[in-house]
Residue frames as qw, qx, qy, qz and C-alpha x, y, z in Angstrom:
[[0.000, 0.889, 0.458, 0.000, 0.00, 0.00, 0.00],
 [0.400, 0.313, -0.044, 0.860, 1.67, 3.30, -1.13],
 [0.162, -0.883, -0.339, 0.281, 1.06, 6.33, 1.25],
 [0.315, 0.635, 0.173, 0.684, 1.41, 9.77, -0.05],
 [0.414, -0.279, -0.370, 0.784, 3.20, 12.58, 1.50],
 [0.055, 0.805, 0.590, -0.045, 1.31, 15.52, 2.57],
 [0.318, -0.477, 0.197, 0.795, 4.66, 17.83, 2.51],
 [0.318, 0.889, -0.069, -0.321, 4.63, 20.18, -0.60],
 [0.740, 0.444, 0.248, 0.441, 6.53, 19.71, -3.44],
 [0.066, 0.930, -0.144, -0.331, 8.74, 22.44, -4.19],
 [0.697, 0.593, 0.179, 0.362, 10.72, 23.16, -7.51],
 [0.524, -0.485, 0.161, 0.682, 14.05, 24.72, -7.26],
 [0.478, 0.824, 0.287, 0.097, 14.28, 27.97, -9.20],
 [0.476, 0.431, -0.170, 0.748, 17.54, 30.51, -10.36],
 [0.151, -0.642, 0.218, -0.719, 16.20, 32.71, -7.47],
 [0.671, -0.620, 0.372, -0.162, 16.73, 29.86, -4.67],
 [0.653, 0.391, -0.435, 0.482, 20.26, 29.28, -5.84],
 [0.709, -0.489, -0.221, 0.457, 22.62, 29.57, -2.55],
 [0.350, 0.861, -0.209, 0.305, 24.35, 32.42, -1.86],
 [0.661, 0.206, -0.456, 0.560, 28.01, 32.25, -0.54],
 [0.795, -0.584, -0.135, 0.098, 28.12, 32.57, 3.02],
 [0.198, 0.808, -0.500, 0.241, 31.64, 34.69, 3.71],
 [0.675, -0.254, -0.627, 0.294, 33.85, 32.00, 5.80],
 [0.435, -0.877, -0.106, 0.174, 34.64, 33.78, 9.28],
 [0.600, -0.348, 0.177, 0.699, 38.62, 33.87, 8.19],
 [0.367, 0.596, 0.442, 0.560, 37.73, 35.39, 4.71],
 [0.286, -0.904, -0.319, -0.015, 35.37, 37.88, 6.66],
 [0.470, -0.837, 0.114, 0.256, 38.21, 39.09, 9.52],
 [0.549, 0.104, 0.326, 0.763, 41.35, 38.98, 6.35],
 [0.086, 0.757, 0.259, 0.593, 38.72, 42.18, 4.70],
 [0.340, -0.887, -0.312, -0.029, 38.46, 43.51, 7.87],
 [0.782, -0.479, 0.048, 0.396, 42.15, 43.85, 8.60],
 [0.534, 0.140, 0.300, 0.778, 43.11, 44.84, 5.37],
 [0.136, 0.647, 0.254, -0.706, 42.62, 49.04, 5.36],
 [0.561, 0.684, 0.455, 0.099, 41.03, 51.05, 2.49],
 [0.620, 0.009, 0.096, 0.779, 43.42, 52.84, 0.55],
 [0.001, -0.704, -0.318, 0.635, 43.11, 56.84, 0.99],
 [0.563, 0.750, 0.326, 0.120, 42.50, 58.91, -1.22],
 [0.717, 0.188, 0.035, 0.670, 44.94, 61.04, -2.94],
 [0.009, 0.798, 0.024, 0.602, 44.31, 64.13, -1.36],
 [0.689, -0.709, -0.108, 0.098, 44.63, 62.84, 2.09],
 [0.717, -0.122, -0.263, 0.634, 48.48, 63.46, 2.45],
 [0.181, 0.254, -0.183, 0.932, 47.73, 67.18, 2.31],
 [0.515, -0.695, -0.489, -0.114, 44.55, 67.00, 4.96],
 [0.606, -0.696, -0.174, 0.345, 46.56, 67.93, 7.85],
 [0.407, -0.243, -0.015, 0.880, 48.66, 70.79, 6.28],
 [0.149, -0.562, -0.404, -0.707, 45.42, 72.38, 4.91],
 [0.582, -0.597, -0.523, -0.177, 44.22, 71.81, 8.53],
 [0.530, -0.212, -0.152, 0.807, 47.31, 73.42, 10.28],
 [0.210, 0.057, 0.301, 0.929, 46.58, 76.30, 7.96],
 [0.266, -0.698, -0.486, -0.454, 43.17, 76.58, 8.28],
 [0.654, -0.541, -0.415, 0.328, 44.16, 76.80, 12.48],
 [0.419, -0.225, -0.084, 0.876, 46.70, 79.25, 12.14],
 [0.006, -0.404, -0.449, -0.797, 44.46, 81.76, 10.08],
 [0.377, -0.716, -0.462, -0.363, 41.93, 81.62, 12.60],
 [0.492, -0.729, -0.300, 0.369, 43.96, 82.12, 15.51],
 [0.259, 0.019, 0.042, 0.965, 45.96, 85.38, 13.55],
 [0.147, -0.429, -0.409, -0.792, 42.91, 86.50, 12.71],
 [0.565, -0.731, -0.351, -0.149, 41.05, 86.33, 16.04],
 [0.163, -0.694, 0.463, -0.526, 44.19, 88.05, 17.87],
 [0.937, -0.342, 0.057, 0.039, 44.72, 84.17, 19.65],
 [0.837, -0.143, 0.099, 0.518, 48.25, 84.09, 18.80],
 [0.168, -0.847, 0.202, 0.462, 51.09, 86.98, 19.01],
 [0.792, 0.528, 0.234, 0.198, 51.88, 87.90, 15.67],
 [0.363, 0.841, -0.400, 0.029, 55.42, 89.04, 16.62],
 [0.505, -0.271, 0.817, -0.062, 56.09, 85.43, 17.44],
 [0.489, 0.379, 0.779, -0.099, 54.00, 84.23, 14.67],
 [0.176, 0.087, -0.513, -0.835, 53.22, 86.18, 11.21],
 [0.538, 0.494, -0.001, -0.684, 50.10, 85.61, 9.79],
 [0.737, 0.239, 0.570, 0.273, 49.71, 83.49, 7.03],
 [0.231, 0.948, 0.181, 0.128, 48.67, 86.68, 4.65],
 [0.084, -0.944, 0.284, 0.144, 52.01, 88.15, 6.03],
 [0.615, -0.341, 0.676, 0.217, 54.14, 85.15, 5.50],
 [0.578, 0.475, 0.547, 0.375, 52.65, 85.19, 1.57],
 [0.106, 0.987, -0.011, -0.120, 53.31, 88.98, 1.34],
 [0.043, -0.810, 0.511, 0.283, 56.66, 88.80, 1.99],
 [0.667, -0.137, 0.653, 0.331, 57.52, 85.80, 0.24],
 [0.562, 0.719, 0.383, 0.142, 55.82, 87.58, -2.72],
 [0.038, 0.992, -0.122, 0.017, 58.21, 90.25, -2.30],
 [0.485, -0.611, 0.588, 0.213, 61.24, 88.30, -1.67],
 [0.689, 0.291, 0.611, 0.261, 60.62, 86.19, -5.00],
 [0.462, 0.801, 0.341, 0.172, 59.65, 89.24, -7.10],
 [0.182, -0.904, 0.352, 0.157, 63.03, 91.30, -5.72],
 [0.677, 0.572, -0.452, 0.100, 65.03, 87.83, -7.33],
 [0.000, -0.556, 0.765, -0.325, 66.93, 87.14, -3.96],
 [0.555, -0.345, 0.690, -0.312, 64.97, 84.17, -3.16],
 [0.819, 0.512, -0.165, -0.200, 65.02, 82.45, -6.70],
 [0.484, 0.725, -0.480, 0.094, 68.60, 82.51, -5.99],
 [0.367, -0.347, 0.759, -0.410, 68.76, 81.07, -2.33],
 [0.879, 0.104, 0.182, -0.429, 66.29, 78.11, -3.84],
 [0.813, 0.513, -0.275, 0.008, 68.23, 77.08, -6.63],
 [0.209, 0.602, -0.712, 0.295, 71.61, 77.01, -4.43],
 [0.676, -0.123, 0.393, -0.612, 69.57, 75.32, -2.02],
 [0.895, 0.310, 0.241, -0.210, 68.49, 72.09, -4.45],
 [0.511, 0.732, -0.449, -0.016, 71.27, 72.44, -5.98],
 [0.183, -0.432, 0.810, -0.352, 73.65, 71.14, -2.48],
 [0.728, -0.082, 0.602, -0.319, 70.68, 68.91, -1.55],
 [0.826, 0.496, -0.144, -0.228, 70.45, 67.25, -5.18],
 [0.271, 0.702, -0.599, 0.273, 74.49, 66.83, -5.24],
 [0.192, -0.414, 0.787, -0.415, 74.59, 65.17, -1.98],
 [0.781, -0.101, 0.518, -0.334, 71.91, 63.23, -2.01],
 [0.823, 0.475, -0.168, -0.261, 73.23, 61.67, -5.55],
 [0.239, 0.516, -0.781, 0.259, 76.78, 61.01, -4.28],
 [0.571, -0.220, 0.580, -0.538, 75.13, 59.55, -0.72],
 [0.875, 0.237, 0.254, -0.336, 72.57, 57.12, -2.76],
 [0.679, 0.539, -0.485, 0.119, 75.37, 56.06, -5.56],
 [0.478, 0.472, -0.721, 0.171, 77.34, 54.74, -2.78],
 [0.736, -0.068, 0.519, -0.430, 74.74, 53.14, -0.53],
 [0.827, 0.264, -0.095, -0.487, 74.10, 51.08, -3.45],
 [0.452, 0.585, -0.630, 0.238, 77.43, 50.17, -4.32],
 [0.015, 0.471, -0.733, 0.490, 78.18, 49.24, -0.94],
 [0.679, -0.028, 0.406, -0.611, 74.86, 47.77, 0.08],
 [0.801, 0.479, -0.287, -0.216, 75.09, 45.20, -2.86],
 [0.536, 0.361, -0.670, 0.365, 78.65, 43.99, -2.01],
 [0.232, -0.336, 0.513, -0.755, 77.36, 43.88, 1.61],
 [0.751, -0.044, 0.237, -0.615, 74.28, 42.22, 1.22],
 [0.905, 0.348, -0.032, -0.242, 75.18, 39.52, -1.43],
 [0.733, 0.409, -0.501, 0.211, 78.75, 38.57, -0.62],
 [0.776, -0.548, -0.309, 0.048, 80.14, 37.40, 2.14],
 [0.543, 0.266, -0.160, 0.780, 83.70, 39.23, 1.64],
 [0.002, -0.572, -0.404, -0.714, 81.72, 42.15, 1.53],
 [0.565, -0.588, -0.372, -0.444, 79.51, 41.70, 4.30],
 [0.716, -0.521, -0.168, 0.434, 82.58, 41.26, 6.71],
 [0.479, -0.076, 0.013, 0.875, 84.97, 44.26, 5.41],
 [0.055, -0.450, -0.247, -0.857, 81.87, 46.90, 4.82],
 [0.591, -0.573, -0.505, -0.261, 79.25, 46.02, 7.34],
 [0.674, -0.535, -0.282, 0.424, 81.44, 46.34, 10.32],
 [0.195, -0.216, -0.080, 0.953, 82.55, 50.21, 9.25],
 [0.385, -0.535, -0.356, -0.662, 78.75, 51.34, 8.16],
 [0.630, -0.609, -0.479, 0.056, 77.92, 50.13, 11.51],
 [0.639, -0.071, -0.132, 0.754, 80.69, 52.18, 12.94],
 [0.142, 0.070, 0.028, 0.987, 80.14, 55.27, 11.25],
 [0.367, -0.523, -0.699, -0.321, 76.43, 54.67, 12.05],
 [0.637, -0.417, -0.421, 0.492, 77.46, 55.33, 15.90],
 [0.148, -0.489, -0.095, 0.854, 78.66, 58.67, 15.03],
 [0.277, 0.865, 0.271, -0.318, 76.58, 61.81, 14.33],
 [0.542, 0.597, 0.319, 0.499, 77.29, 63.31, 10.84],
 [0.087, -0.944, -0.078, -0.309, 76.84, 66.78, 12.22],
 [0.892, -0.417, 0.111, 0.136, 79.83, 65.56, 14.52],
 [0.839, 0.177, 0.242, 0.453, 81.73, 65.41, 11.60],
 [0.012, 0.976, 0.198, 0.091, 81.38, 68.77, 11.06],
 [0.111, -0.959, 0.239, 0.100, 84.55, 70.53, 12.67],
 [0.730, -0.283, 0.574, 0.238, 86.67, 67.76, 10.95],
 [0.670, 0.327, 0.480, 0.462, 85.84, 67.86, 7.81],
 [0.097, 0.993, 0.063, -0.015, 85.96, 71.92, 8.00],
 [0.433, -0.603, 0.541, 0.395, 89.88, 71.24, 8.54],
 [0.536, -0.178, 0.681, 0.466, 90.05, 69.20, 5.72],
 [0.291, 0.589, 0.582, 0.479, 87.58, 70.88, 2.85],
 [0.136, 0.115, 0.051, 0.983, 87.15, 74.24, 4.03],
 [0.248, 0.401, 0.594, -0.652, 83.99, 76.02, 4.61],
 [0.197, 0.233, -0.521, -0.797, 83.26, 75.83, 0.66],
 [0.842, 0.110, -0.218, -0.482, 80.36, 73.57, -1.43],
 [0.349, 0.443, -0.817, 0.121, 82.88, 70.68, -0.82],
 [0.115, 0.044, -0.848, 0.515, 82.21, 70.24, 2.67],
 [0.673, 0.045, 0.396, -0.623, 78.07, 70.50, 3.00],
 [0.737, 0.241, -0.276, -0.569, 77.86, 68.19, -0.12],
 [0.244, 0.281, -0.863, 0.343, 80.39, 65.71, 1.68],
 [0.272, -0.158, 0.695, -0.646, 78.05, 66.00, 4.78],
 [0.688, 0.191, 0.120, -0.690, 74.81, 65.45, 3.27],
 [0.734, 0.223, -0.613, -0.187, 75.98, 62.46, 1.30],
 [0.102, 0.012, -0.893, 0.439, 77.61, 61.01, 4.68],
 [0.422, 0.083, 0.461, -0.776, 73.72, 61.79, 6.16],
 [0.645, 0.340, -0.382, -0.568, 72.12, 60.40, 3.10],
 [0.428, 0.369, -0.820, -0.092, 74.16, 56.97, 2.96],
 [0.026, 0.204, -0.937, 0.282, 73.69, 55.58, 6.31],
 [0.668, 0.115, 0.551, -0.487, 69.71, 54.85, 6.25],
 [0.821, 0.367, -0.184, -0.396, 69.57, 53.90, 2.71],
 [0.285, 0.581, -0.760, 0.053, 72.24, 51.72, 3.60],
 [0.310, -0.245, 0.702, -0.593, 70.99, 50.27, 6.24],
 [0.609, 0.331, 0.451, -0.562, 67.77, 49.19, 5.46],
 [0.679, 0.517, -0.368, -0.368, 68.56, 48.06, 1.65],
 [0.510, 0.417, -0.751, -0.046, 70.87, 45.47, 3.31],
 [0.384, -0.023, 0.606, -0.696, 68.56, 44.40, 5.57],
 [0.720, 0.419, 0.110, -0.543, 66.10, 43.62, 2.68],
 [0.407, 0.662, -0.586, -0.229, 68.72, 41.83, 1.11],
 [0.237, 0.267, -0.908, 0.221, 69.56, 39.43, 3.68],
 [0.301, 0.084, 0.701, -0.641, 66.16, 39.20, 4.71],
 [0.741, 0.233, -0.393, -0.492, 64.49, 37.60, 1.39],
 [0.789, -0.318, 0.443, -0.283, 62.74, 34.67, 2.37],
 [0.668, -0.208, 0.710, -0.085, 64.16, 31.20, 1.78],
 [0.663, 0.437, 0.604, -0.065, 61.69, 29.58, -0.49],
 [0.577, 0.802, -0.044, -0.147, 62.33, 32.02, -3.09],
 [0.007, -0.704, 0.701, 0.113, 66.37, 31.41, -2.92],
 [0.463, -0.101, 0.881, -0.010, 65.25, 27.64, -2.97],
 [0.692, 0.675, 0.255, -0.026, 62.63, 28.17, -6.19],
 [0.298, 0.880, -0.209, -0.305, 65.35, 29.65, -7.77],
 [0.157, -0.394, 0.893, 0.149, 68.03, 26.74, -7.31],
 [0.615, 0.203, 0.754, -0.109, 65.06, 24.47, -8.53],
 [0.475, 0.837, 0.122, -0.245, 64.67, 26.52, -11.48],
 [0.745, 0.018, 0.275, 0.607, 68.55, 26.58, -12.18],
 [0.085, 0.970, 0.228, -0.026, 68.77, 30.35, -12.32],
 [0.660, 0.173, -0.140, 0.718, 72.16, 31.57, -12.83],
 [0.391, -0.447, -0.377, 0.711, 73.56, 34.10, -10.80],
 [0.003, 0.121, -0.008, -0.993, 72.68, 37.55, -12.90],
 [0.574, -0.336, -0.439, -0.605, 68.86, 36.31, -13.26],
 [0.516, -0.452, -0.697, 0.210, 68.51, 35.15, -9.45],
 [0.211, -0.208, -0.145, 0.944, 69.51, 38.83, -8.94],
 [0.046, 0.112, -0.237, -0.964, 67.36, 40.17, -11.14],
 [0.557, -0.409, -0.581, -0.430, 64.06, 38.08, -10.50],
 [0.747, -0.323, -0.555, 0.171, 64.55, 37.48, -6.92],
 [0.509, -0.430, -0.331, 0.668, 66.80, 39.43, -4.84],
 [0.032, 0.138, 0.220, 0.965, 65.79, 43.24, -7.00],
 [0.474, -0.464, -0.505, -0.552, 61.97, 42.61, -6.07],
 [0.659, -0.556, -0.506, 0.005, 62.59, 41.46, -3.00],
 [0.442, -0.390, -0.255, 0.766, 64.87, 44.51, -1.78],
 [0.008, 0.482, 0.387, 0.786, 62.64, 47.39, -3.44],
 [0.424, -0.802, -0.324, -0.267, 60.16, 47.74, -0.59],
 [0.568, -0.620, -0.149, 0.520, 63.45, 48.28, 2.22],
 [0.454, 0.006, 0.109, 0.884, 65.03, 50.38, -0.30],
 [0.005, -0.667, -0.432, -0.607, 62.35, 52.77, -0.38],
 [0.677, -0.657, -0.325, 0.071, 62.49, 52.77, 3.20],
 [0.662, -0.330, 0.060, 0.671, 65.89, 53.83, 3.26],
 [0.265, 0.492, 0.533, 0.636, 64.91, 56.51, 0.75],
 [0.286, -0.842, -0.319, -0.329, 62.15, 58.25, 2.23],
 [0.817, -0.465, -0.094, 0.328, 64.17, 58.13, 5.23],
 [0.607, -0.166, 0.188, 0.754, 67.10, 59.78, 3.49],
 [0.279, 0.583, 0.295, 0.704, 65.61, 62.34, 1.88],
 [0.571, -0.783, -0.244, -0.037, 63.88, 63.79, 5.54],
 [0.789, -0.364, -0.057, 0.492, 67.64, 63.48, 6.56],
 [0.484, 0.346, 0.230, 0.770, 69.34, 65.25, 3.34],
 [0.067, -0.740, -0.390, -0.544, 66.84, 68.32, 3.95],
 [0.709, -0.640, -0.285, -0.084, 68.05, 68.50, 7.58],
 [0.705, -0.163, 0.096, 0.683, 71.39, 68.34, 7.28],
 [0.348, 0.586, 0.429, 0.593, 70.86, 71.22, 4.80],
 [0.236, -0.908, -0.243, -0.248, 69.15, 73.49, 7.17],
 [0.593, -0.624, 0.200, 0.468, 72.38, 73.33, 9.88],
 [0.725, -0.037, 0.295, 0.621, 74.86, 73.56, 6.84],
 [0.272, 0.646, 0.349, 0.622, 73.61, 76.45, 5.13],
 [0.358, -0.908, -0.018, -0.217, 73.89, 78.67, 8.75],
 [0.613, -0.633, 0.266, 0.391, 77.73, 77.87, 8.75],
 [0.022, -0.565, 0.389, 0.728, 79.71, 80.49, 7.01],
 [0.466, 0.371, 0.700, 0.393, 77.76, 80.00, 4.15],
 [0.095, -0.369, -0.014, 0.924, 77.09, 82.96, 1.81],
 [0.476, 0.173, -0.006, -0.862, 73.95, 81.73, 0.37],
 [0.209, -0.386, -0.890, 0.124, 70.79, 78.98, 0.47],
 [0.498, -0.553, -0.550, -0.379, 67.52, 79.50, 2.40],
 [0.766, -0.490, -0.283, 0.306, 69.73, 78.72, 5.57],
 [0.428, 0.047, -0.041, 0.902, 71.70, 81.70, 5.02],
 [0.127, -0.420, -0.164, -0.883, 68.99, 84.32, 4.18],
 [0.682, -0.664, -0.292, -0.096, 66.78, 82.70, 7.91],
 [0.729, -0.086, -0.217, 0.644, 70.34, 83.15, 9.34],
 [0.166, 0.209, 0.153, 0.952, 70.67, 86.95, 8.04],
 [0.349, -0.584, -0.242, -0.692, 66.60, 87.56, 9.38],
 [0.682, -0.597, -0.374, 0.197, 67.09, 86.03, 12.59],
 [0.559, 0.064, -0.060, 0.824, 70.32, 88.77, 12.95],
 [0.095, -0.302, -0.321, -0.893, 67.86, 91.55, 11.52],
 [0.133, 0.185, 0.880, -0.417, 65.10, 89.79, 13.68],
 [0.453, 0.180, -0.335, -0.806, 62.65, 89.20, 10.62],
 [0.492, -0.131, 0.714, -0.480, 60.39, 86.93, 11.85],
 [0.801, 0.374, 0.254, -0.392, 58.60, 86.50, 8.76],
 [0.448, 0.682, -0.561, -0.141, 61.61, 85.79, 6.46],
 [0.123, -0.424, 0.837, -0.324, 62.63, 83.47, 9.05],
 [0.570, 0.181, 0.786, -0.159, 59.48, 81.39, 8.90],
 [0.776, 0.542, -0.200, -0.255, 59.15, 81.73, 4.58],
 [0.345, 0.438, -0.808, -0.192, 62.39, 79.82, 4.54],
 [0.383, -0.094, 0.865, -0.311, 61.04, 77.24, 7.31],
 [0.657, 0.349, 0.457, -0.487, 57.80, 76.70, 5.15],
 [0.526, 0.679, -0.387, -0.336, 60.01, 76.24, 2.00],
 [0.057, -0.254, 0.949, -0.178, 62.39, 73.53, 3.87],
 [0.539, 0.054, 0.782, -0.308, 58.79, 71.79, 4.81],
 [0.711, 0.543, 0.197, -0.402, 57.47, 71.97, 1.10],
 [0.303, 0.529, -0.792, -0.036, 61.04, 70.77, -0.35],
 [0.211, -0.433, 0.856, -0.187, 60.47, 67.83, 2.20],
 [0.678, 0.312, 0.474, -0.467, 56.38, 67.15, 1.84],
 [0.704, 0.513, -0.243, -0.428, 57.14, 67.32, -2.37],
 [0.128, 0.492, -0.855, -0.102, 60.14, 65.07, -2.46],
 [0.490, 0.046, 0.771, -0.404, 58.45, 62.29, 0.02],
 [0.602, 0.504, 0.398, -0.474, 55.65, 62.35, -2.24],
 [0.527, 0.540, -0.495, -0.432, 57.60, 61.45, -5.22],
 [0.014, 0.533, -0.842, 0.083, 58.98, 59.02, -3.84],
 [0.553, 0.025, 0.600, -0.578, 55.83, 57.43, -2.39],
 [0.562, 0.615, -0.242, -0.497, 54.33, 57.67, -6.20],
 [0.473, 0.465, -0.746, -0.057, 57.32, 56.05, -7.73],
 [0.092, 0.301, -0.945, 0.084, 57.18, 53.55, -5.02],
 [0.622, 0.340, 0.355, -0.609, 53.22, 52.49, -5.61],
 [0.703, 0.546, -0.266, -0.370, 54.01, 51.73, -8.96],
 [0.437, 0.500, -0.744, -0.078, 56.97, 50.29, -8.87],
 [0.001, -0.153, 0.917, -0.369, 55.46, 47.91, -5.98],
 [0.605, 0.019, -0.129, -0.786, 52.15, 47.27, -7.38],
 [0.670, -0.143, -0.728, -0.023, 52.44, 43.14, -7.53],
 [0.189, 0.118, -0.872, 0.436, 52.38, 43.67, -4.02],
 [0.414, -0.060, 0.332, -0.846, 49.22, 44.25, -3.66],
 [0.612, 0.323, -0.599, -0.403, 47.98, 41.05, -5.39],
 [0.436, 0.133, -0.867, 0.202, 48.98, 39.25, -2.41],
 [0.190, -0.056, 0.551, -0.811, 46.47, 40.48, 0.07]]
């Protein structure tokens, strides 16, 4: 005897398909991983400085012969550009920092390389970077005035010594800190030595060398400011030198706001250039 079921029947249609259930690990990976800002955010907070300072010059909150204005701090820079004398302190400026930081970086590289990837290297270089690491650059200062003089010689000397020792530092770090597996895919692959470099150990020291970069440029721009207020007869650091004498308050903070836009633009190439050039990494997340 057949008995029949009183349940409903039901027909499976395209609109009760499953839908996918996130796992919980899937879930808490999105959660972890941040959203990328937009490209205006790096200048949020120096629009927001600026908005601050305006309001307290303008409400009489802050003493504006400690302080300029903003409005006064663009007056006179408009005047100091359109008189020619601070075209000329820029360029001498960028000029030193450009110089040094090309000598600096040309022989991190050099040195970081034969450091990182040989063992010769890594005992007869590593153990005087580490040295001159110990001592302050700015240190160096009444030494190397004996031996170069107080000329272009001796800031572009400094700045490169200031320059060298993070990008050093941190590129051969990245070097000796590629992982394993990839130094084993490569011996499984049978990679010869100027393609295990150039697939392997150039990708995988790009993200410290940027590090050592940013880093150095913050540095280069620093050094700058001290060098260019000893016997120097122009720069940026000379003419803040010459208004702090005069006690021009506002001259004194156009060069500061020029140092911080020399530091904010550079950074920000760098960042750029290193986005692209480190774009597979994002692929992995």
């Amino acid at each position: 005897m057949t008995t029949l079921s009183l349940r409903p029947t039901r027909t499976t249609t395209e609109h009760d398909a499953p839908t996918a259930i996130p796992t919980p690990r899937a879930t808490h990976r999105k959660r972890l991983v941040p959203r990328r800002s937009p490209r205006w955010a790096p200048i949020a907070g120096p629009v927001l400085i600026l908005g601050l300072w305006s309001i307290s010059s303008a409400y009489e909150l802050i003493d504006t012969r400690m302080l300029p204005a903003p409005w006064t701090i663009a007056g006179t820079f408009l005047d100091l550009w359109t008189s020619g004398t601070l075209v000329g302190d820029i360029a001498t400026s960028l000029q030193r920092a450009a110089i040094g930081f090309g000598l600096g970086l040309a022989f991190a590289l050099v040195l970081a390389l034969l450091a990182g990837l040989t063992r010769v290297g890594d005992t007869l270089i590593d153990g005087t970077v580490q040295l001159k690491r110990a001592i302050p650059t700015l240190g160096l200062i009444p030494l190397l005035i004996l031996w170069l003089g107080i000329g272009e010689s001796f800031k572009i000397v400094i700045i490169a010594l200031s320059v060298f020792v993070p990008i050093y530092i941190n590129l051969v770090a990245a070097l000796q800190g590629i992982d394993h597996r990839y130094v084993e895919l490569a011996q499984v692959l049978r990679l010869n030595r100027t393609q295990f470099i150039r697939q392997v150990v150039f990708p995988g020291a790009l993200p410290g060398l940027f590090i050592g970069l940013r880093l150095a440029v913050n540095i280069s721009w620093l050094s700058l400011v001290v060098l260019e207020q000893i016997n120097a007869t122009s720069g940026l650091g000379y003419m803040m030198f010459q208004a702090q004498n005069y006690g021009q308050m506002d001259v004194i903070v156009v060069g500061l706001v020029i140092y911080g836009m020399f530091g904010f633009v550079t950074d920000t190439i760098i960042r750029t250039i290193e986005r692209k050039a480190l774009s597979w990494r994002r692929g992995l997340h």
